[in-house]
N, C-alpha and C positions, 0 to 999 in steps of 0.2 A: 352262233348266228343262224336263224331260221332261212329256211328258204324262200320267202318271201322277203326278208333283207336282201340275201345274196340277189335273187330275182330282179328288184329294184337298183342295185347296184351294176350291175350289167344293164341295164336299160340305161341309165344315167350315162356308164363310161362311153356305150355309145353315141351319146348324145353329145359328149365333149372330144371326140374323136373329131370333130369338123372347128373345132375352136383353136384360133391363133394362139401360141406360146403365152402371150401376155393376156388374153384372155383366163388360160388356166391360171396362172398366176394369181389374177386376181380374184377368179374361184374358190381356190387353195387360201389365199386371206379371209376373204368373207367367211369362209365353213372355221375358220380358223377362230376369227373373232364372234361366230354363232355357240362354239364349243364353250370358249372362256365366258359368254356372257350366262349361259344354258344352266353352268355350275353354280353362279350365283344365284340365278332367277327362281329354280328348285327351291332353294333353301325359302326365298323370300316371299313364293308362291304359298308354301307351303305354311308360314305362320302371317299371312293376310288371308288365307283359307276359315278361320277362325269367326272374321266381322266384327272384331274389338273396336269399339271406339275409341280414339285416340284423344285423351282428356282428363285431366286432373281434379275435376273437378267431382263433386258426391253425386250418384244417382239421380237423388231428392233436386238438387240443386235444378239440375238440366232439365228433367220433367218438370218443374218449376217454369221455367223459362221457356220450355216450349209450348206449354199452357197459356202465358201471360201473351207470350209474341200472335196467339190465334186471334185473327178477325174475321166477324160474322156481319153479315147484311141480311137486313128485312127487307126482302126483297119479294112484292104481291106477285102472284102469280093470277094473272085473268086469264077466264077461257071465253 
């Protein structure tokens, strides 16, 4: 642990030195259910880090369709 962890750790404990029993409690949950989501999020961070689109379909296909879906207006411009 760095010293700038431990550092940040004693400013915090301070800071929960004035919280009622059932306040830490449910401190102690939240960090609890941040830990178990953190493990998964990593993982799933980590392969959406990528920018895959998600589709079965060919290449050709999609560029096809985003082509056809384009509309254009003639629209005069006066000065």
């Amino acid at each position: 642990m760095s010293y700038t962890d431990k550092n940040i750790i004693e400013n915090y404990s301070m800071l929960f030195e004035g919280l009622n029993s059932l306040t830490k409690i449910e401190l102690i949950e939240s960090l609890t259910k941040s830990l178990k989501r953190e493990r998964t999020s990593k993982k799933d961070n980590f392969f959406e880090s990528f920018g895959a689109f998600g589709s079965e379909k060919p290449a050709e296909e999609i560029v096809k369709e985003i082509k056809s879906s384009r509309k254009f207006r003639n629209k005069e411009i006066k000065f």
